[in-house]
C-alpha positions in Angstrom: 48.6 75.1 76.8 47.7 77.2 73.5 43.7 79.0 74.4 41.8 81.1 71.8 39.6 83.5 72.2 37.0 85.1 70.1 35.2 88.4 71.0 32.1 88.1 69.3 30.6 91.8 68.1 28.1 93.4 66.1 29.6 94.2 62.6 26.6 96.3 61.1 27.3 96.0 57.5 29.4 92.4 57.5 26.9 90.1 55.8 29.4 87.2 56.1 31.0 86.4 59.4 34.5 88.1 59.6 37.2 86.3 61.7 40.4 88.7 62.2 43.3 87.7 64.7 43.7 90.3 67.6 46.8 89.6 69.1 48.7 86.9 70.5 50.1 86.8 74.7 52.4 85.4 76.5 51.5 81.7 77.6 49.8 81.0 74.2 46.7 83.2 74.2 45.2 84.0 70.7 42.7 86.9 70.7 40.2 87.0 67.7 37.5 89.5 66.8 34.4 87.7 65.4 32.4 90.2 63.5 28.6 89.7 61.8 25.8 91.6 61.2 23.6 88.6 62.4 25.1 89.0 66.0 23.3 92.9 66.2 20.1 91.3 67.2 21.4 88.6 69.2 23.8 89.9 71.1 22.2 92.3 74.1 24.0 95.2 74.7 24.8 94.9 78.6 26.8 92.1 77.5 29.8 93.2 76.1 32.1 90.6 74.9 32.1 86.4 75.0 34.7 84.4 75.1 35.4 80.7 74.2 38.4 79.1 75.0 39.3 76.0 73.1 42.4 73.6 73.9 44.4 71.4 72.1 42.6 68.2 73.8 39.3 69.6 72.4 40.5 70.3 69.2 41.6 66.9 68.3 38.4 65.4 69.9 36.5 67.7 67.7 39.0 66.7 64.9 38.7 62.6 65.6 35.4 61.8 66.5 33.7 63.0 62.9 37.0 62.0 61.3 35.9 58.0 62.6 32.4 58.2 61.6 33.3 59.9 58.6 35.4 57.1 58.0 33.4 54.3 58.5 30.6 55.9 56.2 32.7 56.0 53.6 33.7 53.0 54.4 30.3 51.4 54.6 28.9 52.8 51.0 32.1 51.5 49.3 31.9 48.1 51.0 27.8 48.1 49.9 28.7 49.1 46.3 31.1 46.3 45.4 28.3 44.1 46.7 29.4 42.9 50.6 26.9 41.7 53.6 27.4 41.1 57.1 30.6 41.8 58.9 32.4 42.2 55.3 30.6 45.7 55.2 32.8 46.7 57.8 36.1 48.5 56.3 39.2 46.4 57.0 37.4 44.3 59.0 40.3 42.2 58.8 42.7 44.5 61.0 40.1 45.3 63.3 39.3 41.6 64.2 43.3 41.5 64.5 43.5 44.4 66.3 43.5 43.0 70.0 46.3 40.6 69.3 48.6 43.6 67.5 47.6 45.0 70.9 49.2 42.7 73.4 52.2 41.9 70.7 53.2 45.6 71.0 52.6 45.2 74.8 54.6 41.8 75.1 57.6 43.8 72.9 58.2 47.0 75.0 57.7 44.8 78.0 60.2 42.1 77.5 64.0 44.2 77.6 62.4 45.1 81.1 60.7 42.1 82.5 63.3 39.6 80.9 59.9 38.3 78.9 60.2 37.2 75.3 61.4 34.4 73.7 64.1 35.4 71.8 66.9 34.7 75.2 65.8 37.9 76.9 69.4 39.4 77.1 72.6 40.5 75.1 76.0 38.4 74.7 78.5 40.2 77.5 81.8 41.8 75.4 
């Protein structure tokens, strides 16, 4: 699993964050240096560095969650433009009411070469 890690520190004179890459270890460790004059006052001194450690899971949640509202918002305003009520504001409401059935299709396909399911004989001609 890939981790980063940012050392946040005072950067008296950095009026804009500054993000520089430290170094990278073993095992997929990235260290960064976050430096930014705002972090003077807020950072006590007894406490010298925090880290934050961010995985690929938490990535793409961070990534896919804002992506899907994002999505249907967009989605939404178009659908409200060209004039749509009801359920038609939903975008591609069409594959989403379809959606459970392309479900258990795909289900019913990669089960049937293993549970002799399908209707289309459920085995190859012998050689």
């Amino acid at each position: 699993a890939r981790r980063s890690f940012f050392t946040l520190k005072c950067g008296k004179g950095y009026t804009e964050p500054n993000v520089s890459f430290i170094d990278e270890h073993p095992g997929g460790r990235y260290n960064f240096m976050f430096l930014w004059a705002d972090f003077c006052d807020q950072i006590p001194s007894s406490v010298p560095t925090v880290s934050l450690a961010l995985g690929v899971g938490t990535i793409l949640l961070i990534v896919f969650f804002p992506a899907v509202v994002l999505y249907l918002v967009v989605g939404v305003v178009i659908q409200k433009v060209r004039g749509r009520e009801g359920m038609e504001i939903i975008p591609n409401v069409e594959l989403w009411l379809g959606f459970p059935g392309l479900v258990k299709d795909g289900v019913g396909l990669i089960l049937s070469p293993c549970c002799g399911g399908g209707s289309g004989g459920g085995s190859y001609e012998k050689l």
